[in-house]
C-alpha positions as CSV (number, residue, x, y, z in Angstrom):
1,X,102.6,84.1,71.0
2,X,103.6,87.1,69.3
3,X,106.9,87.1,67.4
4,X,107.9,90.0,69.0
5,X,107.0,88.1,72.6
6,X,109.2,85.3,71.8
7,X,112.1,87.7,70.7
8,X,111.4,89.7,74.1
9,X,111.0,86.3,76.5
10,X,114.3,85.0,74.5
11,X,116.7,88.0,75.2
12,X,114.8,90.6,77.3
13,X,115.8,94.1,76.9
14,X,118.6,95.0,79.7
15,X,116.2,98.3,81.8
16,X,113.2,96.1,82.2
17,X,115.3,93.1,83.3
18,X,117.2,95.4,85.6
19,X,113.9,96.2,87.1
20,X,112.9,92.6,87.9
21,X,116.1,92.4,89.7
22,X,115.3,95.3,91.5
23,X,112.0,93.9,92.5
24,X,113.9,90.6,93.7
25,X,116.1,92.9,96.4
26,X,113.1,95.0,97.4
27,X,110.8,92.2,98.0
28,X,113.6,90.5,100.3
29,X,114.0,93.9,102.1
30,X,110.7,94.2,103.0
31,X,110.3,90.5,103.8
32,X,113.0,91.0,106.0
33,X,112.1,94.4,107.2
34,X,108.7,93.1,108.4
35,X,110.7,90.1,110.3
36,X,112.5,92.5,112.4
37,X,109.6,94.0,113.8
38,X,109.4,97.3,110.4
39,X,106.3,95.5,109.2
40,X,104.3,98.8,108.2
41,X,107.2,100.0,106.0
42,X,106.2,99.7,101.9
43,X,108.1,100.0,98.6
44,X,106.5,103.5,98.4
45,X,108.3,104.9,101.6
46,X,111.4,105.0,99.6
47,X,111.1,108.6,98.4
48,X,111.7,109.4,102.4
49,X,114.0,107.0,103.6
50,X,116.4,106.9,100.9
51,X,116.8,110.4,100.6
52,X,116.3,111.5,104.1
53,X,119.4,113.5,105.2
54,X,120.9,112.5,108.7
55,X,119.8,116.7,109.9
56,X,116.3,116.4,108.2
57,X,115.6,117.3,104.8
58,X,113.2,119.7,103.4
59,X,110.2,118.4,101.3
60,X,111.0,120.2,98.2
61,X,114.8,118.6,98.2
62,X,113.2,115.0,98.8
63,X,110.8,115.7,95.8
64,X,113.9,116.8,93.9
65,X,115.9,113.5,94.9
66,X,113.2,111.3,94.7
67,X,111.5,112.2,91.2
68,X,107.9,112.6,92.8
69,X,106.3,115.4,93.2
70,X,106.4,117.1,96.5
71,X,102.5,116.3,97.3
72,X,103.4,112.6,96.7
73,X,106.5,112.7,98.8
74,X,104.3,115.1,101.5
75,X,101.5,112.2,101.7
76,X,104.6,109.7,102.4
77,X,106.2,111.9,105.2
78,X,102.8,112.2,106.6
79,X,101.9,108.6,106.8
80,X,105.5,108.4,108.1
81,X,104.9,110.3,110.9
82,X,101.7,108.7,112.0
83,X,103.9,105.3,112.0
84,X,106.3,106.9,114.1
85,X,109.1,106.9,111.8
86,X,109.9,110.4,111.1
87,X,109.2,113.9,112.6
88,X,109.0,117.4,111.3
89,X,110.6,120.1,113.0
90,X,111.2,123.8,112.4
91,X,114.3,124.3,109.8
92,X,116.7,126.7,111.8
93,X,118.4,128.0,108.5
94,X,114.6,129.5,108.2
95,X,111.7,129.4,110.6
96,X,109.3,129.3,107.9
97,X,110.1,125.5,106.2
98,X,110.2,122.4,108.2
99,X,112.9,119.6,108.1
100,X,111.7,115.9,107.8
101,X,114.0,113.8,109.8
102,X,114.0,110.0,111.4
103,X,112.9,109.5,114.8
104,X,114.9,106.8,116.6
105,X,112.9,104.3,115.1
106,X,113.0,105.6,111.6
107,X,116.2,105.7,112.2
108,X,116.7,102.3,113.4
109,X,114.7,100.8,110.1
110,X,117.3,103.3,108.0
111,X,119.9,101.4,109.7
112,X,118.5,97.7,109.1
113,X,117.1,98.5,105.4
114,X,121.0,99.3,104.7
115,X,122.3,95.8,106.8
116,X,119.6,93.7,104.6
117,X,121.0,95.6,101.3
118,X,124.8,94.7,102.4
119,X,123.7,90.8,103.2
120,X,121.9,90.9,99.7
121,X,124.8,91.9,97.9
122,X,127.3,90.0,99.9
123,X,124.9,86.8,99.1
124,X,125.1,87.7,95.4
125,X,128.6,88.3,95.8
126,X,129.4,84.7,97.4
127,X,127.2,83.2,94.7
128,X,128.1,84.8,91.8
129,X,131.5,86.1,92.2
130,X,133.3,89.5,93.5
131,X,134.8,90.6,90.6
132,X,131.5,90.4,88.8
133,X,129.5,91.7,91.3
134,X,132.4,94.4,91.7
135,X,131.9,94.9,87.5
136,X,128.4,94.8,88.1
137,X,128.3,98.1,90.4
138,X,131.0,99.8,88.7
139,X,129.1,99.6,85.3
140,X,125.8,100.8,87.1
141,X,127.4,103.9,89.1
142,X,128.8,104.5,85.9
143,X,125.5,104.5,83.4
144,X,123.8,106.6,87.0
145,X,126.6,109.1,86.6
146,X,126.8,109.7,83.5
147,X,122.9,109.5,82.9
148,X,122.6,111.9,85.6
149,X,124.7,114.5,84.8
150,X,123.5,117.7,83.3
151,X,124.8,117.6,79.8
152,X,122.8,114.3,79.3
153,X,119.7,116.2,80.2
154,X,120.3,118.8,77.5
């Protein structure tokens, strides 16, 4: 083993260990997602259903949202509407574009994706404490803003 390795298993560097926490609370939603009856949804359908706006939402503004490129996010809708989970309907604002929007039971995953997200966090609440876990969102809606925001772009 590496130096380096040993340094990085020691203390790993706060984004990648964010991530593996990240993996933890989407493996459990889809675990749990496929127990109440959403087993076709994956990781990947995220770009839609996290984005998706209660009226629909055009392609191009879930490619913007999402950070994929509006093919990627167009392959997703589509396999999304052979599941069942969302439909495409004319946009009234113009004829032209379409809206993306949840069926009922698009809708009804939407619904239990955002239950299993509260349980997770109340869990890590209970075992690791509310203020922390308070801290601990604070401190990320914080790093998203600011991260975010156009003059950290520029």
């Amino acid at each position: 083993m590496t130096e380096a390795w040993r340094r990085y298993n020691e203390r790993r560097p706060l984004p990648p260990l964010l991530g593996e926490v990240k993996e933890i609370a989407i493996d459990e939603l889809h675990r749990r997602l496929a127990e109440e009856g959403f087993d076709q949804i994956r990781p990947s359908h995220g770009c839609v259903f996290r984005f998706v706006e209660r009226g629909g939402s055009r392609l191009t503004d879930l490619a913007a949202r999402s950070g994929f490129t509006k093919q990627a996010v167009g392959e997703v809708a589509d396999h999304l509407e052979s599941l069942g989970y969302v439909e495409r309907a004319p946009d009234p604002g113009d004829r032209r574009a379409k809206l993306i929007g949840l069926t009922d039971r698009g809708a009804d995953a939407q619904a239990a994706a955002m239950r299993i997200f509260a349980d997770i966090e109340r869990r890590w609440a209970e075992r690791y404490g509310d203020e922390r876990i308070a801290a601990l969102r604070e401190m990320l809606e914080e790093i998203v803003a600011v991260e975010r925001a156009p003059a950290a772009a520029a």
